[in-house]
C-alpha positions in Angstrom: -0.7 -9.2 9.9 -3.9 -9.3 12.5 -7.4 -9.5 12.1 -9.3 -6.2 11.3 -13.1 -5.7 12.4 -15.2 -3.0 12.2 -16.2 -1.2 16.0 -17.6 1.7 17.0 -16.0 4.2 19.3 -18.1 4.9 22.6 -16.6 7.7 23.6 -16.4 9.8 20.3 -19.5 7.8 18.8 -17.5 7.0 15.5 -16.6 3.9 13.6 -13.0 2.5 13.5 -11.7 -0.4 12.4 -9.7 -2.5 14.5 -6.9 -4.6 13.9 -6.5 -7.0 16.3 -3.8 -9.0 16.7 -4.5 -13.0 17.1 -3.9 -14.1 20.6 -1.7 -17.3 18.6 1.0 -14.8 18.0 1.0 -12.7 20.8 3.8 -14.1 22.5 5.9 -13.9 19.7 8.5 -11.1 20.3 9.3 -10.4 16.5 5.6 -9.8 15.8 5.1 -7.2 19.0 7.6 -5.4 17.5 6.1 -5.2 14.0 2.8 -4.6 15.2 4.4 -1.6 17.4 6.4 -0.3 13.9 3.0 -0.4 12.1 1.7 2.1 14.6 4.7 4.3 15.1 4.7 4.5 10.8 1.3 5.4 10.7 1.4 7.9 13.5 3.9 9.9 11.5 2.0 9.9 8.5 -1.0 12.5 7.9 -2.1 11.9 4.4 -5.8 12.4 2.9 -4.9 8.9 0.4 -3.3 6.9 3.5 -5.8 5.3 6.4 -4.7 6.9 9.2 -4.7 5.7 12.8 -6.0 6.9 16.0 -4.2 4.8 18.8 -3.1 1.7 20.4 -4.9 -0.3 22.5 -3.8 -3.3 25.2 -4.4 -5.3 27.8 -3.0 -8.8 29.5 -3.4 -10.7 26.0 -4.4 -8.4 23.2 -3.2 -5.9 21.1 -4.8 -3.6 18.8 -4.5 -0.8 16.4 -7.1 1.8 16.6 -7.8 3.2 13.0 -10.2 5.1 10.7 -12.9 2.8 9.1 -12.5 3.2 5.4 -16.2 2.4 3.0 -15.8 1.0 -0.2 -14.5 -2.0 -1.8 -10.6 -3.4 -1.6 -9.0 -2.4 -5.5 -8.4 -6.3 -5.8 -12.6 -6.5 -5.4 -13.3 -3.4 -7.7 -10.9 -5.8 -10.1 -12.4 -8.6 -9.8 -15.9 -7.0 -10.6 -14.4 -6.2 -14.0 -11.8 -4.2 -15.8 -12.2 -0.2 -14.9 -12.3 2.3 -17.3 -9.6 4.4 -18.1 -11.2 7.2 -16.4 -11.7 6.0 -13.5 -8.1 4.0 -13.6 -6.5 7.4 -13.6 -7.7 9.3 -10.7 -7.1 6.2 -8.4 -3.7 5.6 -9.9 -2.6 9.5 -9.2 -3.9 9.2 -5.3 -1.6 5.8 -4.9 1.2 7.8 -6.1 0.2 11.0 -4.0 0.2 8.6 -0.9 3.4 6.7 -2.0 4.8 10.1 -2.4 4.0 11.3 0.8 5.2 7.9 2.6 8.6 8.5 0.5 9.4 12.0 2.0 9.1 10.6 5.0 11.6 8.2 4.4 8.9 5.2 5.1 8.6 2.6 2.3 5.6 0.8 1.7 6.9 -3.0 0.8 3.3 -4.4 0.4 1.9 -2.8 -1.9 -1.0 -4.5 -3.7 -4.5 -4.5 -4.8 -5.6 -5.6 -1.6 -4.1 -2.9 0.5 -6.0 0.1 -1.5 -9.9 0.9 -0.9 -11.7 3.1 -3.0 -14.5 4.8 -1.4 -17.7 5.1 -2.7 -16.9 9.2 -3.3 -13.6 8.2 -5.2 -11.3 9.0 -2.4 -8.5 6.3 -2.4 -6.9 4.8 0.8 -3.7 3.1 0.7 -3.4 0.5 3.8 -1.6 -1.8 5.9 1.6 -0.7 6.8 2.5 -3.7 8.6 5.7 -4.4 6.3 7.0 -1.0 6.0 10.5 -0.1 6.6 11.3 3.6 8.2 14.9 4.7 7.1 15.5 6.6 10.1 19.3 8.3 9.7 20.6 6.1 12.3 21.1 3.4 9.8 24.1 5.3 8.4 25.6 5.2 12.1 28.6 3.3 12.6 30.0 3.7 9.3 33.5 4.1 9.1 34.3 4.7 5.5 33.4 8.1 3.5 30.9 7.5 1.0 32.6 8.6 -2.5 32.0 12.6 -2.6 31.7 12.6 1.0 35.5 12.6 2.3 35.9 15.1 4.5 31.8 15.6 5.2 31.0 15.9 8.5 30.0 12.7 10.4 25.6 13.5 10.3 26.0 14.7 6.8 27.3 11.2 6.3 24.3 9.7 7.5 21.6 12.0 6.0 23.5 11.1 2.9 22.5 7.6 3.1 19.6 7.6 4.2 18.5 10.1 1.5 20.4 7.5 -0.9 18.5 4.2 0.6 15.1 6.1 0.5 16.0 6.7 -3.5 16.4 3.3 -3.8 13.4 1.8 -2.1 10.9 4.0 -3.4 12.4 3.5 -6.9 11.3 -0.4 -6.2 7.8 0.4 -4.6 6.9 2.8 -7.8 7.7 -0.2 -10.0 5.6 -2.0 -7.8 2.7 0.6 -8.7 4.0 0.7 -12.5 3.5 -3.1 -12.5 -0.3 -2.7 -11.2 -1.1 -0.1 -13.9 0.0 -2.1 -16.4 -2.4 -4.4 -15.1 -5.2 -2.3 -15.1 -4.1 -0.4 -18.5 -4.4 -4.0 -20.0 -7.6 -4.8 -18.7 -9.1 -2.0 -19.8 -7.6 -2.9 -23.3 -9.3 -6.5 -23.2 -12.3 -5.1 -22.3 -12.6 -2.9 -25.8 -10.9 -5.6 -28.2 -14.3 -6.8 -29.8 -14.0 -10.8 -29.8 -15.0 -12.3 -33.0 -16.6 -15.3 -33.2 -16.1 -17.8 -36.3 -18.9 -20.1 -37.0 -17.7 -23.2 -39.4 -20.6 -24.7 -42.0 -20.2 -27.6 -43.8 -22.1 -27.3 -46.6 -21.2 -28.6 -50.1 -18.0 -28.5 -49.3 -18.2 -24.6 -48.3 -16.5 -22.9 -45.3 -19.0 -19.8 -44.3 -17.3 -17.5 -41.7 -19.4 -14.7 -39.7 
């Protein structure tokens, strides 16, 4: 969600990128808020393998996040360019997981996690973005809960609610490293396709011969 374009900070003469969101939408109450999420998740992450973000910007009619300017190609483009080999699968595979990891303890879950949403530097260094969809399990989601969870009768009221927030953040991240499993089986096969030698079979009709090369 929003338009990202690359600027350049005046004041700290950097480059960010911006993401802007479109004027068309900015009326609409449900996407403020998820705009606002995006930037409250990011501001409580601090991860070398996640863009990071360095403020929010507004005025009558527009909205933006402020965030570092990652180099380098999308994973979908890298892809698309050709099946990677298996060393160079690897490393970026590990830093999605080190990111996804890092998100997890923090009881923030991804939920859009595709090829398009990782860039790869040109040093290696892999950035996982756009947390626009992400939920953030915050322990009051267990509030108002009237009945013990099994194991837990007797527990004291916020042990309760750690409990299932602990539990939902289990569950969630157990569906985003699928998610990840699912795209190194993608790559892991690609790079499979790109060994298999193809053999070509060349048909001659002659005296009533079959010659195969």
């Amino acid at each position: 969600m929003g338009e990202v374009y690359r600027a350049t900070d005046t004041s700290l003469k950097r480059t960010v990128a911006l993401k802007v969101l479109p004027a068309s939408v900015a009326g609409d109450a449900d996407r403020l808020a998820r705009f606002q999420r995006e930037a409250e998740v990011l501001a409580a992450l601090n991860h070398p393998n996640i863009a990071g973000i360095f403020g929010i910007e507004a005025s009558t009619d527009i909205r933006a996040l402020v965030m570092e300017f990652v180099e380098g190609p999308t994973l979908a483009d890298r892809i698309a360019a050709g099946p990677l080999p298996f060393d160079e699968a690897l490393p970026i595979a590990a830093q999605i997981a080190e990111a996804l990891e890092a998100a997890h303890e923090r009881g923030i879950i991804h939920r859009d996690l595709k090829p398009a949403n990782v860039k790869v530097r040109p040093d290696g260094t892999v950035k996982v973005l756009d947390f626009g969809l992400a939920k953030a399990l915050d322990p009051d989601v267990g509030r108002g809960f009237s009945r013990a969870e099994p194991g837990l009768e007797g527990a004291a009221p916020g042990d309760r609610v750690l409990h299932v927030a602990r539990t939902s953040t289990r569950a969630a991240g157990r569906s985003t490293r699928r998610h990840l499993g699912i795209r190194l089986r993608a790559l892991r096969d690609a790079h499979r396709e790109a060994r298999v030698p193809v053999r070509r079979h060349h048909r001659c009709h002659r005296g009533g011969h079959h010659t195969r090369t």
